[in-house]
C-alpha atoms as an extended CHARMM CRD file, in Angstrom:
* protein
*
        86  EXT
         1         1  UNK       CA              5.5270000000       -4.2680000000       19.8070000000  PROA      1               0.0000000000
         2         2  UNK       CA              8.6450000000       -2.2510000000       20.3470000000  PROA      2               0.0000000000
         3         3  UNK       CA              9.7380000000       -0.3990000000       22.9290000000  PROA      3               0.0000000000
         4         4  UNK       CA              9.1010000000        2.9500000000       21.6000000000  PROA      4               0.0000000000
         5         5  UNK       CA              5.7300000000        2.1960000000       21.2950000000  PROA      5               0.0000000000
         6         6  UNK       CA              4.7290000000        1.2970000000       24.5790000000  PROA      6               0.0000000000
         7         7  UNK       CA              6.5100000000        3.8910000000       26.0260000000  PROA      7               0.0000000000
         8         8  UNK       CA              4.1680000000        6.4440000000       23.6530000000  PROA      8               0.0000000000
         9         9  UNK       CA              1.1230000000        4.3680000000       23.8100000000  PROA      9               0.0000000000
        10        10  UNK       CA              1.6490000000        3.7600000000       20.1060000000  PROA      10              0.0000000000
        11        11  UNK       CA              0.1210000000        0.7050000000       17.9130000000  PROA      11              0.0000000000
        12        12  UNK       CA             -0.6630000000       -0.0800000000       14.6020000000  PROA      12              0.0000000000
        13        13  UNK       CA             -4.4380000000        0.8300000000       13.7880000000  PROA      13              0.0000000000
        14        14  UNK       CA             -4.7210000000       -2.6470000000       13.3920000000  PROA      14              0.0000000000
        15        15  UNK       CA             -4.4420000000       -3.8280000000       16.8690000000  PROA      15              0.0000000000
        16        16  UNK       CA             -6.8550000000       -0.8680000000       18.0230000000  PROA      16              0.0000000000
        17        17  UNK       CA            -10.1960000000       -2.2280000000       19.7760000000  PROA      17              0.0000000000
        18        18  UNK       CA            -13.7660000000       -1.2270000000       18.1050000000  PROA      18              0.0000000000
        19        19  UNK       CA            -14.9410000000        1.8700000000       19.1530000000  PROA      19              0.0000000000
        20        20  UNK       CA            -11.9420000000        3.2290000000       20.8290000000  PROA      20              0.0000000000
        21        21  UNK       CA            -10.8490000000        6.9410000000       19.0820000000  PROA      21              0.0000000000
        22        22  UNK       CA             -7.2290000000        7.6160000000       17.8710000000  PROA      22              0.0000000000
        23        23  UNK       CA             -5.1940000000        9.5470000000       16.4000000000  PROA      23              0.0000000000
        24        24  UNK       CA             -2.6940000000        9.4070000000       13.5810000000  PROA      24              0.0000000000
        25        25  UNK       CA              0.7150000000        9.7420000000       14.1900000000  PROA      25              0.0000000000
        26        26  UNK       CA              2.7330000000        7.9600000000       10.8400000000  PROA      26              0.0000000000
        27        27  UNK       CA              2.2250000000        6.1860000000        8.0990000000  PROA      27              0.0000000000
        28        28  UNK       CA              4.1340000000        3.5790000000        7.4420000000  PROA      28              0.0000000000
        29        29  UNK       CA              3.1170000000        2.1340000000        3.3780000000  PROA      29              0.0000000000
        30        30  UNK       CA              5.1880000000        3.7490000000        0.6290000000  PROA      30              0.0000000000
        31        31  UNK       CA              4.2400000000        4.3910000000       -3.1830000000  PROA      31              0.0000000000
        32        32  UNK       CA              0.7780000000        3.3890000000       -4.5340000000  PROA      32              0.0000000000
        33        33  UNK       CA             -0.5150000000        2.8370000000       -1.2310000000  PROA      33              0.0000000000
        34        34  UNK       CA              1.0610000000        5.6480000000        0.8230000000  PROA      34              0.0000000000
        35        35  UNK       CA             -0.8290000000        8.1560000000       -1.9930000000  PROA      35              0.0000000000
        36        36  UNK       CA             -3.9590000000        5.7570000000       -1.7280000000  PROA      36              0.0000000000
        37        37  UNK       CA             -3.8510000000        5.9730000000        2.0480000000  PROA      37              0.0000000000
        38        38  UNK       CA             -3.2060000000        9.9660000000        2.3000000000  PROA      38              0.0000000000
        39        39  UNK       CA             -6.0670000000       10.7210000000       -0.6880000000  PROA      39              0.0000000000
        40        40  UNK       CA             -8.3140000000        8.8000000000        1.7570000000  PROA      40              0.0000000000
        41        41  UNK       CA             -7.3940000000       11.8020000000        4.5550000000  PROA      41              0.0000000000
        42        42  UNK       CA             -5.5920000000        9.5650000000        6.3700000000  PROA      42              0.0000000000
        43        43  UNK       CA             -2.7770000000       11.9650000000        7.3750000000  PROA      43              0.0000000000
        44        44  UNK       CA             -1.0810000000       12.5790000000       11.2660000000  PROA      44              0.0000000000
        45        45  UNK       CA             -3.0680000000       14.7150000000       13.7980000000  PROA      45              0.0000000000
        46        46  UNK       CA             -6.4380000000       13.0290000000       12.0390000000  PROA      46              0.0000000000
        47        47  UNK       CA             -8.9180000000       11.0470000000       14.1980000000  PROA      47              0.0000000000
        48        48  UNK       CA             -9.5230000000        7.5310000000       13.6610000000  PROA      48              0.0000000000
        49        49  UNK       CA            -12.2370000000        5.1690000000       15.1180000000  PROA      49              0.0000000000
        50        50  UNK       CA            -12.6250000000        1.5910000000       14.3190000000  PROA      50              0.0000000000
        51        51  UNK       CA            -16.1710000000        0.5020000000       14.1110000000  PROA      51              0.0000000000
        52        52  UNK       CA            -16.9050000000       -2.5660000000       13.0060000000  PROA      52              0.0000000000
        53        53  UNK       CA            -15.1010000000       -5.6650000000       12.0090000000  PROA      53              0.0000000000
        54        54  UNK       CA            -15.6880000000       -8.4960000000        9.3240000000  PROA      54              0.0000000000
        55        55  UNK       CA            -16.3090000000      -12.1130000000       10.7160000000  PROA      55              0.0000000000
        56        56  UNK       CA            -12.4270000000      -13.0170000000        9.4510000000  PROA      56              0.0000000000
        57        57  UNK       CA            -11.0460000000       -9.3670000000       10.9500000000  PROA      57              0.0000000000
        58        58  UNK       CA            -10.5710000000       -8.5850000000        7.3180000000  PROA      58              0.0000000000
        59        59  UNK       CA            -11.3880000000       -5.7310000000        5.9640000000  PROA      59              0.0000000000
        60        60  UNK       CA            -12.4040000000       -3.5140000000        8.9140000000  PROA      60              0.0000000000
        61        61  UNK       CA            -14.2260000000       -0.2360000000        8.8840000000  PROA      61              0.0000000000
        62        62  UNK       CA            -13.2410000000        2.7890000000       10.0170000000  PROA      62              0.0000000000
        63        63  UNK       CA            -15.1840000000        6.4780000000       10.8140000000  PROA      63              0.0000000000
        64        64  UNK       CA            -12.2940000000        9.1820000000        9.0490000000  PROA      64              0.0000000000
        65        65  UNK       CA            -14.2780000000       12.4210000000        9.3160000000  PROA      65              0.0000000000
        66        66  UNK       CA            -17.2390000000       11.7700000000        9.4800000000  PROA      66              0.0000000000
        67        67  UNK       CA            -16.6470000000        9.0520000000        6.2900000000  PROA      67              0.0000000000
        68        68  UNK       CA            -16.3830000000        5.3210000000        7.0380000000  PROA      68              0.0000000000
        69        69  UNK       CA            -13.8950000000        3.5280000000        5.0230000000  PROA      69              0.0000000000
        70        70  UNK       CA            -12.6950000000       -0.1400000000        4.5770000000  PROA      70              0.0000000000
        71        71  UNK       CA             -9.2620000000       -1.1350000000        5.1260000000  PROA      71              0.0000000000
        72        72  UNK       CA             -7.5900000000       -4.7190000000        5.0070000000  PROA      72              0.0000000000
        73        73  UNK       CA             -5.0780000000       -5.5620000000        7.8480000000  PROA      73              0.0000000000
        74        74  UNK       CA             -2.2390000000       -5.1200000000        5.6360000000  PROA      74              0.0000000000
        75        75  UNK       CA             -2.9630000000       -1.6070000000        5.4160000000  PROA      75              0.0000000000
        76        76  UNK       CA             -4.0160000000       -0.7450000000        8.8170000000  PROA      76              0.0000000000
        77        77  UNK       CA             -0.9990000000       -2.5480000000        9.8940000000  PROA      77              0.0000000000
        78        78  UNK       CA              1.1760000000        0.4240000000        8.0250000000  PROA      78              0.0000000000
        79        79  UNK       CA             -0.6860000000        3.1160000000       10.0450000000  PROA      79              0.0000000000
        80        80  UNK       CA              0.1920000000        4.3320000000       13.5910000000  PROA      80              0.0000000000
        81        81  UNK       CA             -2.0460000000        6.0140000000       16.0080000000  PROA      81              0.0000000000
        82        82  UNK       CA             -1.3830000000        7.0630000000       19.3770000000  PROA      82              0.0000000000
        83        83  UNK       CA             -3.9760000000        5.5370000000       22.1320000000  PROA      83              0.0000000000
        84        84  UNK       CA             -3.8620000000        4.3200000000       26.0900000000  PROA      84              0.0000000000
        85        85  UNK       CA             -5.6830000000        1.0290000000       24.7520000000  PROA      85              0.0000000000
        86        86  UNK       CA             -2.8300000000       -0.2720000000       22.9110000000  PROA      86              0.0000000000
């Protein structure tokens, strides 16, 4: 993790523990999955929660408001969220 992230208690949603809320800040994917990503209302200021992973950490699901979706670590890894539990 970089220093600009620690200093703005950034992480990729990846790294974020079960249960603990965040918010959006950037996305990092570009073409197909950048659009996939944003259709799914996955866009800065929203609220993200992980809630549950699979046995291998892969896929993991998220509550997006009020909708849980499934995301693999490759994508999570190209969102950031702001939280202290980083």
């Amino acid at each position: 993790m970089d220093t600009d992230h620690q200093k703005d208690n950034l992480c990729p949603l990846r790294d974020m523990p079960i249960s603990a809320e965040a918010s959006i800040v950037e996305l990092r994917a570009t073409g197909l999955a950048r659009r996939r990503l944003l259709d799914l209302g996955l866009v800065p200021g929203t609220k993200i929660t992980p809630i549950r992973r699979s046995p291998f950490r892969d896929p993991t699901a998220y509550l997006v408001r009020g909708t849980i979706i499934a995301l693999r670590q490759e994508d999570s890894a190209q969102i950031i969220v702001r939280k202290s539990d980083c």
